[in-house]
SEVO-173238 format. One record per residue (C-alpha): y, x, z. Coordinates in steps of 0.1 Angstrom, whole numbers, plus 5000, padded with zeros to 4 digits. Layout:
BEGIN
north=Y; east=X; up=Z .
...
END
This chain:
BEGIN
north=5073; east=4144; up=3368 .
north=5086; east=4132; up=3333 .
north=5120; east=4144; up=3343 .
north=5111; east=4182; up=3355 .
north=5086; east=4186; up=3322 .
north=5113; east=4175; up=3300 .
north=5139; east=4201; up=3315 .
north=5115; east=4228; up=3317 .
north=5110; east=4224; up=3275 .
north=5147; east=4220; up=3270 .
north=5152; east=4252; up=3293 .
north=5119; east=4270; up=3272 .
north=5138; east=4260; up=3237 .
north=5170; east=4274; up=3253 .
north=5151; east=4309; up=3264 .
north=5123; east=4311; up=3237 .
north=5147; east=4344; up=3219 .
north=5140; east=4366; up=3248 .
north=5098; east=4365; up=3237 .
north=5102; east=4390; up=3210 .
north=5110; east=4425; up=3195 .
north=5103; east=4448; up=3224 .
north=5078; east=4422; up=3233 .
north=5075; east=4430; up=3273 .
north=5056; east=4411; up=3294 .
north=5061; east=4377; up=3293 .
north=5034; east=4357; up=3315 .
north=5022; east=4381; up=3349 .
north=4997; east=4405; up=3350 .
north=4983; east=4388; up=3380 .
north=4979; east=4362; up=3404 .
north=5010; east=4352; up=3419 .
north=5036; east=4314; up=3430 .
north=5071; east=4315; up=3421 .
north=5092; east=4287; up=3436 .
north=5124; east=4283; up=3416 .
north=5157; east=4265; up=3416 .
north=5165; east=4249; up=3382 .
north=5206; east=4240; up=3376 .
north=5224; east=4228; up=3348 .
north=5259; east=4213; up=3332 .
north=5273; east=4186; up=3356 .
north=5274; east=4152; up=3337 .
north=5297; east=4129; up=3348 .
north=5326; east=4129; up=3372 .
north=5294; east=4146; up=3398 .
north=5276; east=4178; up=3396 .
north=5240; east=4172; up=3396 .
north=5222; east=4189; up=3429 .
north=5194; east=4217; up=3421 .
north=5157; east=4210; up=3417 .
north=5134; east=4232; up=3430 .
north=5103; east=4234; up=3408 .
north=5073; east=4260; up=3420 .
north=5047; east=4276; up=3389 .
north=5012; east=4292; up=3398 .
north=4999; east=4314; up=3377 .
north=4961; east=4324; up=3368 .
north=4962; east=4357; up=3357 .
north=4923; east=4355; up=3346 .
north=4926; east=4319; up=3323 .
north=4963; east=4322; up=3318 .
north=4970; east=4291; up=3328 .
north=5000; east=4280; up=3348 .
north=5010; east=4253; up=3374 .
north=5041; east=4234; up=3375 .
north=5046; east=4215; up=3408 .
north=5083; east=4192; up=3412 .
north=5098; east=4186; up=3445 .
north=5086; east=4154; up=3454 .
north=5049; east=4163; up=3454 .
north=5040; east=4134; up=3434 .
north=5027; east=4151; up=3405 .
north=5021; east=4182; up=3390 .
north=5015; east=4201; up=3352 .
north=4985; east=4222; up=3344 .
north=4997; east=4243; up=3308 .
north=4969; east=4260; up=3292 .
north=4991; east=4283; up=3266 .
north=4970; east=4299; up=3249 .
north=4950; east=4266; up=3241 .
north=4980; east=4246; up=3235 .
north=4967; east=4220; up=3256 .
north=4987; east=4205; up=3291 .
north=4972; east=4183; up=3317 .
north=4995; east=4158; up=3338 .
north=4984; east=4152; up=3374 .
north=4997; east=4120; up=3391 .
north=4986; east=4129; up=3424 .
north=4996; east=4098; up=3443 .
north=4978; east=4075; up=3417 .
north=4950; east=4094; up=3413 .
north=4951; east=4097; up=3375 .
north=4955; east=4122; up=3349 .
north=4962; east=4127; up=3311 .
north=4957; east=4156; up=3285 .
north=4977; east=4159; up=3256 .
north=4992; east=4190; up=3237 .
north=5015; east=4211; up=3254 .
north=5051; east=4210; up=3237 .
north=5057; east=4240; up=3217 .
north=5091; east=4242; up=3235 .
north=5076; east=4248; up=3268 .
north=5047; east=4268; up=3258 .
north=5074; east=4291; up=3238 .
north=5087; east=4304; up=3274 .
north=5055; east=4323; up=3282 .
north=5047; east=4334; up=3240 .
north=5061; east=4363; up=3220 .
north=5082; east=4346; up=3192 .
north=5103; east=4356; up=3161 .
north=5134; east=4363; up=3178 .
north=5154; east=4395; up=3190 .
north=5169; east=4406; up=3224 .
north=5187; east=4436; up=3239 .
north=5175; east=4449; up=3268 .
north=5212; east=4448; up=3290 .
north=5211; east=4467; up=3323 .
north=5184; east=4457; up=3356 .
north=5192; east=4433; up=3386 .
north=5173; east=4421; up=3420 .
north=5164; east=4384; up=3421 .
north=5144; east=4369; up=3451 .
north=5141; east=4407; up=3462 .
north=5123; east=4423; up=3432 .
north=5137; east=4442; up=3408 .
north=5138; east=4430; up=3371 .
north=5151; east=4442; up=3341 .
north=5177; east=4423; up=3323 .
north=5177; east=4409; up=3285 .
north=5203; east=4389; up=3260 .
north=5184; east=4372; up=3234 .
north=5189; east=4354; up=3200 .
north=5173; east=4334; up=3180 .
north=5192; east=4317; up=3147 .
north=5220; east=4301; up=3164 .
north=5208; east=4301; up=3200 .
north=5216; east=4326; up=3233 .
north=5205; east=4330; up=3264 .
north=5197; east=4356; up=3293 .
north=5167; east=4364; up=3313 .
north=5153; east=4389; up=3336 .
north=5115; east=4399; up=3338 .
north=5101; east=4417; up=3359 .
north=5076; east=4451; up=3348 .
north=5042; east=4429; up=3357 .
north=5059; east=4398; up=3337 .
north=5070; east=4377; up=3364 .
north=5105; east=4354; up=3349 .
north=5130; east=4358; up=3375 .
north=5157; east=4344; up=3359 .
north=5163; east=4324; up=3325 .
north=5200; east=4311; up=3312 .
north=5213; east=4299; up=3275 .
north=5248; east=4298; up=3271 .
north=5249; east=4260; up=3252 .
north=5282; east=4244; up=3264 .
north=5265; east=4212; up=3259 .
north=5236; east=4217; up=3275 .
north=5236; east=4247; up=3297 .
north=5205; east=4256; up=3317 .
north=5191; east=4281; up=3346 .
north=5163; east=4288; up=3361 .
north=5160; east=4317; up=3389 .
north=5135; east=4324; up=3414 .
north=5142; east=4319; up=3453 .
north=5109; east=4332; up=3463 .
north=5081; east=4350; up=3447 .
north=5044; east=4352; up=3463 .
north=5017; east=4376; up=3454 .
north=4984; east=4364; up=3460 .
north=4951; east=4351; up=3446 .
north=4955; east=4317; up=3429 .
north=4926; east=4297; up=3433 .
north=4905; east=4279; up=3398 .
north=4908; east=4248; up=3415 .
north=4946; east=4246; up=3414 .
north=4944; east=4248; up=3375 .
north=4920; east=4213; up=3371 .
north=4924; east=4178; up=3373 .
north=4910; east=4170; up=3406 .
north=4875; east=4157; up=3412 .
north=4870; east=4117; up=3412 .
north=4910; east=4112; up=3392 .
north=4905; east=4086; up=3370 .
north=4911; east=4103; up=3329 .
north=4938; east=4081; up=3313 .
north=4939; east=4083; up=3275 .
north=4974; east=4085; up=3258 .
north=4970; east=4071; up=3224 .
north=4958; east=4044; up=3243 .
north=4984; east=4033; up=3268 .
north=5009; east=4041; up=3238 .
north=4992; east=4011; up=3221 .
north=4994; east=3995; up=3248 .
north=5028; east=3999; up=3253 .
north=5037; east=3990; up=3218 .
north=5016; east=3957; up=3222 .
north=5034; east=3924; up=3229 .
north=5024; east=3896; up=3249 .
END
């Protein structure tokens, strides 16, 4: 869980200049689950294999659902608050904390400007396609007219990111998907942080 959250803000820092100037939609109109494959830069003498990450989103509170592959765990980002809840479903638990800027940045307008560069098809809907800029950064993504991401790129040599949808499901999301579950125990951060900075 740790590991998708971390590449989804890296991915949202990479893609945050396409929120901007013409300002199109940028989180859906409505209800609707979009599982994704997430790729980036091989390290090492091995290219590393695509994860597949699904997000749910709640037209009506906004809020949006990050599942990994592995089932283990999920994310619960409340933009507009700023606020993200971290579900560890096989243990039960959960933890709030603020959301990282960088992640949140994916589904805000920001100061940035992009071009709007031509239209494409991803996962069989049609989407219209922008380059985007922001101070030193670049990247590529393709939205569809009801604000669904299809597709999100940068162009870092270092550190070069893509996300693009493999299938896109219309369809009433229900409240309960969007809440810590009922009878997961509340774990406080500051806490286990001093607890992890405590010796023996």
């Amino acid at each position: 869980m740790r590991r998708m959250l971390l590449f989804l803000a890296m991915l949202a820092v990479a893609v945050a200049p396409a929120l901007a100037e013409d300002r199109p939609l940028v989180r859906p109109n409505r209800d609707v689950a979009v599982e994704y494959r997430s790729s980036g830069t091989p390290q090492g003498p091995a290219a590393e294999p695509g994860r597949e990450v699904t997000m749910r989103f709640a037209s009506r509170s906004g809020r949006i659902r990050i599942d990994g592959p592995n089932g283990r765990g999920y994310a619960i980002l409340d933009i507009d608050a700023g606020r993200m809840t971290v579900v560890m479903t096989e243990r039960r638990l959960y933890m709030e904390q603020p959301a990282d800027p960088g992640m949140t940045a994916m589904f805000q307008a920001a100061n940035a400007a992009y071009t709007k560069t031509g239209t494409d098809t991803v996962a069989g809907l049609a989407c219209t396609t922008y380059e985007a800029r922001i101070s030193d950064r670049k990247g590529q993504v393709c939205l569809t007219d009801d604000g669904v991401l299809l597709r999100a790129r940068n162009e870092d040599p270092n550190r070069r990111r893509e996300l693009e949808a493999m299938k896109v499901t219309y369809g009433d999301q229900p409240a309960s998907l969007f809440e810590a579950p009922a009878g997961f125990q509340k774990l406080d951060p500051a806490a286990m942080s001093r607890g992890m900075n405590t010796g023996p």
